[in-house]
C-alpha positions in Angstrom: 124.9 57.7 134.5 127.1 58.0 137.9 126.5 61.3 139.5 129.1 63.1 142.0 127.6 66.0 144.0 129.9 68.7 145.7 128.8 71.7 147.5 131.6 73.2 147.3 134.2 74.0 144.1 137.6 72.8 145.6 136.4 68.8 146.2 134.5 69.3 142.5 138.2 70.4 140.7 139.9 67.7 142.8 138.0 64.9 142.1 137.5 65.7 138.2 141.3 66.5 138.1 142.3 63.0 140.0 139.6 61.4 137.4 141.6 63.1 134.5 145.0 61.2 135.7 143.0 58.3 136.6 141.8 58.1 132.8 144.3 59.6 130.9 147.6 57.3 132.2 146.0 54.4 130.4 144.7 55.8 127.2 148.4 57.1 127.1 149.4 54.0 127.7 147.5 51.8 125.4 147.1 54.2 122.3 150.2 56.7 122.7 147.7 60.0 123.0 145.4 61.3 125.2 142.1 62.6 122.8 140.2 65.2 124.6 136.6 66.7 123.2 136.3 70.2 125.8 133.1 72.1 126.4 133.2 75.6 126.0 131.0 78.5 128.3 132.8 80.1 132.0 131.9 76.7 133.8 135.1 74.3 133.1 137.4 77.1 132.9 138.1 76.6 136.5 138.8 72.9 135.6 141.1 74.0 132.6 143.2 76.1 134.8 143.5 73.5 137.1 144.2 70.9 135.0 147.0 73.4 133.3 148.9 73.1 136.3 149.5 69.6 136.4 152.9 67.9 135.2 150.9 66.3 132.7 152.4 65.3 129.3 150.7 67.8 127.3 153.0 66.5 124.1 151.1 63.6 124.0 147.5 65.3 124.8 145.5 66.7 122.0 142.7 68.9 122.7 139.5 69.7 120.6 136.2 71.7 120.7 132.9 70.3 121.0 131.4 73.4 119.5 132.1 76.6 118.8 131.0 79.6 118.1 131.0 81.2 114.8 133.2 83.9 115.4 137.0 84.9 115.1 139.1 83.1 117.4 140.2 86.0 119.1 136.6 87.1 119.9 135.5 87.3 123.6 133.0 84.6 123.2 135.6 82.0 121.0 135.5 79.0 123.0 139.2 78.4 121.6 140.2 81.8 123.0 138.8 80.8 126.4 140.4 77.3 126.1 143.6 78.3 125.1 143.7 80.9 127.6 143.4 78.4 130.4 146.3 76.1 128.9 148.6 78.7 128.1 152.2 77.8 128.9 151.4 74.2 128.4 152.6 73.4 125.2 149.3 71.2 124.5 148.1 70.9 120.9 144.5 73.0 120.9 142.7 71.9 117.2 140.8 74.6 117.1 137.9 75.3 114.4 138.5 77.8 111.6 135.6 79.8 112.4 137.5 82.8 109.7 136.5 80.8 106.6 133.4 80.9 104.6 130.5 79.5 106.9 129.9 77.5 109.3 128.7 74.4 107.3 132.2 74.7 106.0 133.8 74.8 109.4 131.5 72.3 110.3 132.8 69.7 107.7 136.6 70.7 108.1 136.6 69.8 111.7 135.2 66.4 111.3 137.7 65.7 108.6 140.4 66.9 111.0 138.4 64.8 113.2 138.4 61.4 111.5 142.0 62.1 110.5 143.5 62.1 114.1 141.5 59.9 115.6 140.1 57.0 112.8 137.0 56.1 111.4 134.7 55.9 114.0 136.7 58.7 115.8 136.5 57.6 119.8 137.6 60.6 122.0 139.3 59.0 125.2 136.9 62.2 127.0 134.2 64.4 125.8 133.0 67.1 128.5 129.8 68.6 127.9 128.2 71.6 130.4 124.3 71.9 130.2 122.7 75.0 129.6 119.2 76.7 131.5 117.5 75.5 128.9 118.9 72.0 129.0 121.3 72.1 125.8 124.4 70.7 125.8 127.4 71.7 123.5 125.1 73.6 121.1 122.6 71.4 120.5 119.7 73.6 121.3 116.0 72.7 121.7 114.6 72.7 118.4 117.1 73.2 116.3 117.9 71.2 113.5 121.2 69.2 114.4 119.0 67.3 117.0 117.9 65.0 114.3 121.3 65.0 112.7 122.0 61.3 112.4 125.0 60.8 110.0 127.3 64.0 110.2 129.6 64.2 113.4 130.1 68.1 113.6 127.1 69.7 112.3 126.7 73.9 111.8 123.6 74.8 113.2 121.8 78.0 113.7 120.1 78.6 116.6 117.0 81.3 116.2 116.5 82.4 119.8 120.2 83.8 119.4 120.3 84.7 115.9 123.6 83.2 115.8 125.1 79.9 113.5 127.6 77.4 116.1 129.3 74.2 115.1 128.2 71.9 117.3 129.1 68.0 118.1 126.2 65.8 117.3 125.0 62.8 119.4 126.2 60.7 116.7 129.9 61.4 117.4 129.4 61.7 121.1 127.9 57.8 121.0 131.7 57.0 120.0 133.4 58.3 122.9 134.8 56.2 125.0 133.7 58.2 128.7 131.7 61.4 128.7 131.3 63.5 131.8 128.6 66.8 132.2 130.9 69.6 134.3 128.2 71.0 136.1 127.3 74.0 138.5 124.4 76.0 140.5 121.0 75.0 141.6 119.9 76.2 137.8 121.3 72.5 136.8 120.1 70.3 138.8 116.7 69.4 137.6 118.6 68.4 134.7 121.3 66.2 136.5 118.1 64.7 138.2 116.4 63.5 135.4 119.9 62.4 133.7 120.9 60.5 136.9 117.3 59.0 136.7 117.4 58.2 133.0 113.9 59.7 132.8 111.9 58.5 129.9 109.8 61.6 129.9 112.9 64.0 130.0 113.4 65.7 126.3 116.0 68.1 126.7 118.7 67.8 124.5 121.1 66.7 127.3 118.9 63.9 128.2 119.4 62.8 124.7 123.2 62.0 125.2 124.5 58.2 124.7 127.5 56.1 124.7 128.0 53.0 122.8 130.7 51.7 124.9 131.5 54.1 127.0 130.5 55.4 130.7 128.8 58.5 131.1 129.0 60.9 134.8 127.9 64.0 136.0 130.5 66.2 138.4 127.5 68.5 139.6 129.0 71.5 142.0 125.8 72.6 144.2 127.7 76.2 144.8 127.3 78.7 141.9 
């Protein structure tokens, strides 16, 4: 993994937004659209708004979840209500998850359908983003929960007991496929994590530490500042 350290948030934006240009002319270019998997929580936001403001071709840009939770999308802790908050005005194509319909395993299975639909079987987002957690989870693939052994699903619902709450969540099966992934990153709270991922430490068994890519590159855009 290729780690980039800030200490402070303007440099962090700039260099994740000039990375975003940097990756996203080409996959326009070779493949017509620009897939993007985005991770929810008050971390990226910044990096949303920022990216919002670009003369980007957002016709051409499709945007997707990485996990959600189980909740209405106009509920203060939808990650598509956050998202879509941040892009507003764009015009870009949010695929949200339809958290108003029968469960989560439900939800779960319709958005990897929608999934393998846009993007082909195996589905290869140009971009995932993934935060990390204090307890070193990443989308919402929480220690000791069951979609950590998931192996064959690419969305999974899983219920995580510590929060009494169900969340779709990406599994590592469908982030092996992508073709880059980068952790978006902030606070000294992180960076034992970042260390060991930079490391590739053998020993480390939080979830995040778990993350692969078949083909891909993965890097870390850590902000030291909180």
């Amino acid at each position: 993994m290729i780690l980039h350290e800030f200490s402070e948030p303007t440099p962090w934006l700039d260099s994740m937004v000039t990375a975003w240009e940097s990756l996203g002319g080409p996959a326009l270019q070779a493949r017509g659209t620009f897939h993007v998997s985005l991770s929810g929580g008050s971390t990226p936001k910044p990096l949303y708004q920022r990216l919002a403001q670009l003369k980007w071709p957002w016709s051409a840009t499709r945007l997707y979840l990485g996990d959600e939770r189980w909740v209405t999308p106009d509920h203060k802790d939808s990650n598509y209500r956050m998202v879509n908050e941040a892009f507003h005005g764009t015009g870009v194509h949010i695929e949200r998850v339809h958290s108003e319909i029968a469960t989560a395993e439900v939800g779960a299975r319709a958005y990897e359908k929608q999934i393998r639909t846009d993007l082909g079987d195996p589905p290869r987002f140009d971009l995932i983003l993934l935060g990390i957690g204090d307890d070193g989870h990443t989308s919402s693939l929480f220690p000791e929960t069951a979609a950590l052994k998931e192996e064959k699903l690419l969305m999974a619902a899983n219920f995580v007991p510590k929060l009494g709450v169900w969340r779709i969540t990406s599994t590592y099966t469908l982030l092996r496929y992508a073709r880059a992934i980068w952790f978006v990153t902030r606070g000294p709270s992180k960076e034992p994590y970042i260390r060991a991922l930079a490391q590739d430490d053998p020993k480390a068994t939080f979830p995040a530490a778990k993350v692969r890519s078949d083909r891909g590159t993965i890097e870390i855009y850590h902000c030291s500042q909180p």
